[in-house]
Each structure stands twice: as C-alpha cells, then as structure tokens.
N, C-alpha and C positions, 0 to 999 in steps of 0.2 A: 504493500500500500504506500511506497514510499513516492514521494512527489517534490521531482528536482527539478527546480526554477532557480536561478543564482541572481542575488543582487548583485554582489562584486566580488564572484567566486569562493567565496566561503557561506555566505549566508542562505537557505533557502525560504523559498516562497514562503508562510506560514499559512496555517490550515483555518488559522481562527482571522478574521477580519471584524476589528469592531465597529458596526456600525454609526454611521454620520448620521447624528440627531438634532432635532430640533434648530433651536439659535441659540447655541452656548450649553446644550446639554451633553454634546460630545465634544466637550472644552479641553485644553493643552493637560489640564491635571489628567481626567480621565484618558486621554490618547497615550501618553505617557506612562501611565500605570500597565496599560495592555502592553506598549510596546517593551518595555522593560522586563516580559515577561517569556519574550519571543514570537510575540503575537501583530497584527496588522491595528495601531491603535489609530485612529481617525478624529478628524476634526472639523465638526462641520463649518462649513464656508459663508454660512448665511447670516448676513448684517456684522461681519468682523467690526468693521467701521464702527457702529453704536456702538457693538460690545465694547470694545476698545474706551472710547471715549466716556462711557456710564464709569467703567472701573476707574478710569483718571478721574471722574466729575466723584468718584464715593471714596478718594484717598490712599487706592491702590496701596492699600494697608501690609499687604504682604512682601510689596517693592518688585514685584514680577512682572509688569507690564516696563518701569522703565529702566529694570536690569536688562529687557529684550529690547529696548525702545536703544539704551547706550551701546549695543553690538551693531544695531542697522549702521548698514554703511555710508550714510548720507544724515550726519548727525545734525544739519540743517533743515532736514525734514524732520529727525525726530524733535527737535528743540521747539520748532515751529508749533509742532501738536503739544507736548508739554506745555506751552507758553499758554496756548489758546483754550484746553479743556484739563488738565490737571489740576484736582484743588490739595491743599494739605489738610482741611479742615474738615470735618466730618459733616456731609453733607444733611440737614435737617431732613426728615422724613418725611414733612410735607412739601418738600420744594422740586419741585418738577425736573427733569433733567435740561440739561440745555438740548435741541436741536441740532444738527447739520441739516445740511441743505436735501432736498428729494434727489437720489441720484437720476439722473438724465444722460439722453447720448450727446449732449454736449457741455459735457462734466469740467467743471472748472478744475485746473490746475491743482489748487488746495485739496481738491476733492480726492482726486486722484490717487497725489500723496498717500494721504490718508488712507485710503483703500488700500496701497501696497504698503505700508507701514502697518497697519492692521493684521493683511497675510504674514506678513515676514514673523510679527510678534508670537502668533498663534502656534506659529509652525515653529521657530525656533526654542518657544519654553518646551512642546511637545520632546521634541528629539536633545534636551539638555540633560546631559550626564549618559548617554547609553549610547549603543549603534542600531539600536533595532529600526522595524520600518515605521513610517508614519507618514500617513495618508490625511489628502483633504478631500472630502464629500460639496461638493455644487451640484445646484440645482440648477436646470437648463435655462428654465425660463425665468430666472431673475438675471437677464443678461449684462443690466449694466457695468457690475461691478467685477465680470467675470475677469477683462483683461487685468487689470493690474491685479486682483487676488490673484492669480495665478504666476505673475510677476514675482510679489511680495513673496508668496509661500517659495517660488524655484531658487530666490534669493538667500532662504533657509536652508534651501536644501529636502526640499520635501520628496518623496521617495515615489509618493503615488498618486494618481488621481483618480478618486471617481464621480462621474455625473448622471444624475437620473433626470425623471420629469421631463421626458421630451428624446429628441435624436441628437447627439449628439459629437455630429460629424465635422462640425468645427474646431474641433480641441485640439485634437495631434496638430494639427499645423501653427498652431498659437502655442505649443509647448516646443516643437522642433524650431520657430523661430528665435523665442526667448533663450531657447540651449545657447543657440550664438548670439547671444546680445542684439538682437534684432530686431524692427520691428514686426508687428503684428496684428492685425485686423480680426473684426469678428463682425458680421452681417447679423443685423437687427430685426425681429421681426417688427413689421409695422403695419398693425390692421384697418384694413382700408386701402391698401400702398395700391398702384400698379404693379402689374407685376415686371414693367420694366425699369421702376423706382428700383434703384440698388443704396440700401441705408448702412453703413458701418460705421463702427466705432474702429479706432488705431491708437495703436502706444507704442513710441519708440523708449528703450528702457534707458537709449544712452540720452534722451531728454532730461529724465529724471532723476540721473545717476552718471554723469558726464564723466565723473573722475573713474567708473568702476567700469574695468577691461577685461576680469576673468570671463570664460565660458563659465554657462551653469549648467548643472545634470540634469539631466533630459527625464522628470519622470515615466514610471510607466504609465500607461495608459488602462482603466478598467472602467468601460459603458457597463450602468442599470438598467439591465433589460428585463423585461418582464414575460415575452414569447422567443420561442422558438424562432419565429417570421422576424422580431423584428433584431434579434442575435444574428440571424442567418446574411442579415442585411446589411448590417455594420463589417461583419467581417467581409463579405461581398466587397464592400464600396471602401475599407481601410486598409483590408490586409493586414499587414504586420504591424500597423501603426495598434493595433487594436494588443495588448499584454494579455488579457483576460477576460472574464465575463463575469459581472456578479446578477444569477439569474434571481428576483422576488415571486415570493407569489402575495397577494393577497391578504393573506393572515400577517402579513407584516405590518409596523404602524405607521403613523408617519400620509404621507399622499401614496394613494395605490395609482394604480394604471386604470383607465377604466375598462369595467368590464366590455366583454364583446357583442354584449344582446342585455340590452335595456337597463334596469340600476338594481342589478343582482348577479353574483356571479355562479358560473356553471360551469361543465364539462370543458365547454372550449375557453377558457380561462386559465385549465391547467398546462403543464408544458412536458417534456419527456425529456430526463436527460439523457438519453445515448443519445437523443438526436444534437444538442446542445456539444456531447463530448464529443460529436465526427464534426465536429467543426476544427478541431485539431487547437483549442485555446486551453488554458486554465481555466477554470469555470467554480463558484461559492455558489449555494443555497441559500436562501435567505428566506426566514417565514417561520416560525416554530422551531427552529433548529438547534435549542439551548438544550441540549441534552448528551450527554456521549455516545447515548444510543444512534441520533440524528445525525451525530460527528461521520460517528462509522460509517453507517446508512448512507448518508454523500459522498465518501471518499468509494465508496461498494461501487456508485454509480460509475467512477471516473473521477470526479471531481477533487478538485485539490482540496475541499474544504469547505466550510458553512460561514455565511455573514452573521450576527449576532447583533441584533441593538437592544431590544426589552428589558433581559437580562443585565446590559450592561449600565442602561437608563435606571435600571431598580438599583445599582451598586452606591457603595459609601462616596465613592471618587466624581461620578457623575452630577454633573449641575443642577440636576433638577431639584428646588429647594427640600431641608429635610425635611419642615414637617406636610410637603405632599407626597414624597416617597412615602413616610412612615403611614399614612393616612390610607394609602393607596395602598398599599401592604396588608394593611390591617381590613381594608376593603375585599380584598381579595382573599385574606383566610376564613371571613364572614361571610364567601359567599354573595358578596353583595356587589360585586363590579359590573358594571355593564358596558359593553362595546357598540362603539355606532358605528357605523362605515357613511357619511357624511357626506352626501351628492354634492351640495350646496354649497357648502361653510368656504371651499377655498379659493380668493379670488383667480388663482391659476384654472378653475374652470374642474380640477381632477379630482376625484373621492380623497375621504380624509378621516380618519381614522379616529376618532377621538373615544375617551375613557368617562363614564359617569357613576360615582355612587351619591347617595344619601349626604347629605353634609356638604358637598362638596359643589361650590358654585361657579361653574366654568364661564365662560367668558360671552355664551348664547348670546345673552340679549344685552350686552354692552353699545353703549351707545360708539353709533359708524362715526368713524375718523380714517384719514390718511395723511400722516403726517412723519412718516418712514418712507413708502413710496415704495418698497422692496417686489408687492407682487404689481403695483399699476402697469396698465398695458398703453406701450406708443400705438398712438393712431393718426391716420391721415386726418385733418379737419376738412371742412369744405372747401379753406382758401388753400388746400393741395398743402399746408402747414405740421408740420409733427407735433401733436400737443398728448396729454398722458391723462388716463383716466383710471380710477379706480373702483372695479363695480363692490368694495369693503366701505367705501366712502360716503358721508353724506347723502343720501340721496339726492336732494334737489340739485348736487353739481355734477353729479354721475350723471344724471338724467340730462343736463347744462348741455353736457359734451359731447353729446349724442348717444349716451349708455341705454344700449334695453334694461328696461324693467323684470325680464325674467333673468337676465344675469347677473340682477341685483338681488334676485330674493336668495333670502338665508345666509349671506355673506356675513362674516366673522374676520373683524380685521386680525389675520393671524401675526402678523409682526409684530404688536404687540402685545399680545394675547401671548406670543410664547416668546418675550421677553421676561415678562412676569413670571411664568413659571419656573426660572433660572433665577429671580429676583432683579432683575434689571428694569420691572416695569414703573413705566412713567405714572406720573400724579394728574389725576383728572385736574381741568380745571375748577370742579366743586369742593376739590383736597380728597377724594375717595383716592384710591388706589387702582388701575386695572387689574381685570382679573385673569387669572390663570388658563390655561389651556394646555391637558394630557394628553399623548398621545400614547400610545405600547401597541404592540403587535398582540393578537387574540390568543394565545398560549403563553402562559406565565407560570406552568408547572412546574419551573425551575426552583421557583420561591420553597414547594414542597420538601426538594433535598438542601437548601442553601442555607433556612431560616432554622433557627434553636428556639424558641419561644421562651421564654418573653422577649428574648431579643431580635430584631425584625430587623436588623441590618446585615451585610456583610460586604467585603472586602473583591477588588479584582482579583487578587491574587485568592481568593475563597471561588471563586466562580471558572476559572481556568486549571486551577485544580480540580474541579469537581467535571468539568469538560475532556480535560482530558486523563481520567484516570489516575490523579495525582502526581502528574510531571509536568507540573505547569508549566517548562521552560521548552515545551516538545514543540517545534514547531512542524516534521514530516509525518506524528501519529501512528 
C-alpha cells in the first residue's frame, strides 16, 4: 500500500491532507500542528486580508503576525500595514473593526500589498520550525484576491495548492509564472460581459518586490473535484500541470457541488474511484473519511489517501471559537445536531452545509450587509461599465443593480457570519455582535473514539494517532 510521491527526494506524498476550512478555521496554528506530524496541514485562503488586519486591530497578543510580518521581504510593505491597522491596546469589545476597502478588479496598490502580505504571513507561521508540507485551500470564485495570495503564500514557500468551487484551469499558469518572478494574469468572470469582453486582472511581483531576484518553488498543483467528468476534464485540458486530485462527495461540509437533478442528491452524485485512479494522478477522499477504517478503505481503492476537515474543525488547534466547539460536541453526544444542506444561504449560488442544535443561534436571519465584498459578483451594467453586486446584500441595492429577487432569497452574508465563528466578527452598528455560522461534514463519528467524557476536547496529534493506528508520524500507511 505504499504511495511514492517525492517533494525533494526524501519526503513522500502524505496520506492524511487537512482540510481548508472556513475563514481562519484552518489557520497557520492548526496547519502547523498537522504538518509537524507528517501530514498535509492547510490553510485556508479566504479573506487573509481581514484576518490579518482584525488580529493587528485586537493587539496581536501573541507577537505572530509581526514576527511573520518582520521576515517578509519588503519591510516597506510590512511597516506600511503595521503603521495603518496595528493597535497595542486592547481593542474595547464594543468597537467595531476598522474596514478595508471591497476588493475589486481594479485593486489599488495598498490593497494589493496587503493581500500578498497576508498570504506570505499565513503561510510562513504554518511551515515555522519543521519541513513538513503545507498547503493553501482557495476558493474559485472569490477571484479577486486570488493573484497576489498566491504570490504572498509562493513567497513562503508554500508547498501546495488546492482550489475548489468552480474549474479551475487558470492556476498552473499563475503558479508557473510566479516560479520565475513573472508576471501573471487571471481572467475574471463578468456576468453580463460579451462574450468577446476579455476582463483580467495582472500582477507583476517585480512591481511589488523590485529588490527581490530569487526564483520561487513552483507549488504543486491539486483541483477539488467533485465527479469523475469533471476530474476527467482537468486532467484532459492540464496534463501534468495537474499533481493530484482531491475527489469530495457531498457528506463533506463547507459548499458542496451541486447536485445533478434538482436540490437532492442521488445515484449520479456518487463517483467511482478506479475510474478516478486510470487517470494515472494521486487522488484523496474527502467526505466521512475520519476513520482508519476509511484511511485503508481509500488507499484499497488506489488512492494515496483521505482529505479530513470535520474532525480536524472539532480539534483543540482549530479556530473555530471554544465555547462553539464544546457546544457542538456536547450537541452531538445529545443526539441533538442537525445538518442542512442549504440551497440558498451562499451568495456563490452552491449548497452549503450548515450545522443546527437547540441553543445555538446561527446567523439565518441576521440582518443583509456587504461590507467585505469577498463572494459579490462583477457584472456588466447597462452603460457596458463593470460594477459588483451582492445578492447577501441589502436588498433594495441588490435589487438597484439589477439583482433578481430569486437570487436574493435566503442569502446569508457568509463573510461574516464565518468570521465570527473564529471570533473575528464585527460589531453591528446597534453594538450587538454578528453571529456565528457552523459548518462540519455529516459524519462526526470520530468524536465517538476521540472524546473521554467529561472531557470533550482533544489534540491533533490525539486525532492522527487514532487515524493512523498510532504512528502518527506515518505519512505512506
């Protein structure tokens, strides 16, 4: 069952890949904790920027953001950010965060910065003191901020990438540029556009880092595919650009794929992996697969290995605050958790998995705002103009901008809905607090072997020993 992949000739592939969660609940601690174990730890990519600037604006008490902030190599960008959102004071808990700007495709300068000063920070505490691997998770369709994150984290040294939520077939060539200090383009979608409208965004790295000559390491590449068709199709049109495959199904949390016939899923929903292994790539499981039974059970198929995020979302190390873990724990051994699979809620348009018990008051009916910008969609206006709409938003300026009303109902501004649940969430303007938003994949049976009662927490290194048969440091199984 042994599975040889080399990063730099000594190291292999690892079989456990931690899932890219939320916004800051698969944060540099938790990636860290996995990779230090010989495991794939990840980080997800979504809104670095805030996070970033929240922990300077709450006194970055632990000195980690500008112990990362004093390694970047353009300490003119980090000073800048220091200067503008860092406080030393402990930030009152009814005072609202500051802002940045809505990112756009025509992203100012400062902005920029910021975004690849954010990647870089993320990624570099992740992989501080070890060698192991460490991946960033992006999401397709938050395009804006994709080029320079993926700058900032290659400027780390980040080993992997994967992206879900869409095709994406624009990455290898924005990662093969960046290896050579180059610039790099990424094409925008714009609804409305013509179709002989071509929209891109561009970033040359030697703009923003003039003095800095090295090559960067080319991460690997790993698309989130969810069928067999649309695996089949990536590797078709990439080739060798493509490393791996991490296939989902459904039962995971987070935004699913949507299903194939109406707002339920069935038979042709599922996938087959031999067909997945004759595509000749590496290939993860993802979807209920906390188990060492599930471990085997994948590697049986072909597969190098199983994705994991639930289990890893439920650990000590993971961002999600403690007392909703503990809550959600305690929900789950009462028997009392309920899962939605959520048509509506995501302004990206795709099901969304959300968690509900008794007690617990998620973010439903929170009053519409957009004032993050992370899922609004660019669209053509009348005057042929690119302007950005948010169907999470207000409605009467959703509606302004030419938003249908049925892409409006049931929307949940998720950015920051699942700020909050990391504890990064902003102060309404009445002084309330936003509220929270769970997500976990629909099997949590791991809780069963993991949990000692009364004690309702445990440790990474508690969860990959119990994975793999107590050698947590196995990365071929």
């Amino acid at each position: 069952m042994e599975k040889k992949l080399y990063k730099d000739g000594s190291h292999s592939l690892p079989a456990i890949i931690q899932g890219g969660m939320g916004v800051a609940v698969s944060n540099w601690q938790l990636a860290r904790a996995v990779s230090r174990k010989g495991q794939m730890g990840v980080v997800s990519g979504t809104a670095l920027d805030t996070v970033l600037i929240r922990r300077l604006q709450d006194g970055d008490a632990d000195g980690a953001m500008r112990r990362a902030i004093a390694a970047f190599p353009c300490q003119k960008i980090g000073q800048a950010v220091l200067d503008k959102w860092y406080s030393s004071e402990t930030r009152p808990v009814d005072k609202p965060y500051g802002l940045k700007p809505l990112p756009d495709i025509a992203m100012a300068r400062r902005e920029v910065e910021l975004t690849i000063l954010a990647g870089f920070v993320e990624i570099y505490l992740a992989k501080e003191g070890h060698e192991g691997w460490v991946g960033i998770n992006l999401l397709e369709k938050i395009q804006m901020s994709i080029l320079p994150t993926l700058l900032g984290t290659m400027l780390a040294g980040v080993d992997a990438v994967f992206v879900g939520g869409g095709i994406p077939v624009s990455i290898p060539p924005i990662l093969s540029a960046f290896s050579r200090f180059e610039p790099a383009e990424l094409k925008i979608h714009v609804q409305g556009a013509s179709p002989e409208k071509d929209t891109r965004m561009h970033l040359n790295p030697a703009e923003y880092l003039p003095v800095y000559r090295a090559r960067l390491s080319r991460p690997r590449f790993f698309p989130i595919v969810s069928s067999e068709v649309l695996a089949k199709s990536l590797v078709r049109k990439l080739g060798d650009a493509v490393d791996g495959l991490v296939v989902e199904h459904h039962r995971a949390g987070g935004h699913n794929a949507p299903p194939r016939r109406d707002q339920s899923y069935g038979p042709k929903d599922e996938y087959e992996p031999s067909r997945i292994a004759a595509l000749g790539k590496p290939f993860w499981l993802d979807g209920g697969k906390a188990s060492p039974e599930a471990l085997q059970a994948a590697i049986a198929t072909g597969a190098q290995g199983v994705q994991i995020g639930s289990a890893f979302a439920c650990s000590e190390e993971s961002g999600i605050l403690k007392n909703i873990k503990n809550a959600t724990i305690q929900a789950y051994l009462d028997g009392a958790l309920k899962w939605v699979t959520d048509f509506k809620a995501s302004p990206t348009g795709y099901p969304f998995k959300r968690v509900q018990f008794k007690g617990y008051a998620d973010a439903d009916d929170e009053r519409p705002v957009c004032n993050l910008g992370y899922l609004r969609h660019a669209f053509e206006d009348a005057k042929g103009q690119i302007a950005y709409r948010c169907p999470a938003a207000v409605k009467k300026l959703f509606y302004a901008k030419g938003g249908d009303s049925k892409e409006a109902e049931g929307k949940i501004c998720l950015c920051n809905s699942l700020l909050a649940t990391v504890g990064l969430g902003q102060v309404n303007p009445d002084g309330s607090k936003r509220r929270p938003l769970l997500t976990l994949g629909e099997d949590l049976s791991f809780l069963d072997h993991l949990l000692s009662p009364p004690k309702l927490t445990y440790t990474v290194d508690d969860l990959i020993a119990y994975l793999t048969g107590g050698v947590p440091d196995a990365t071929g199984i």
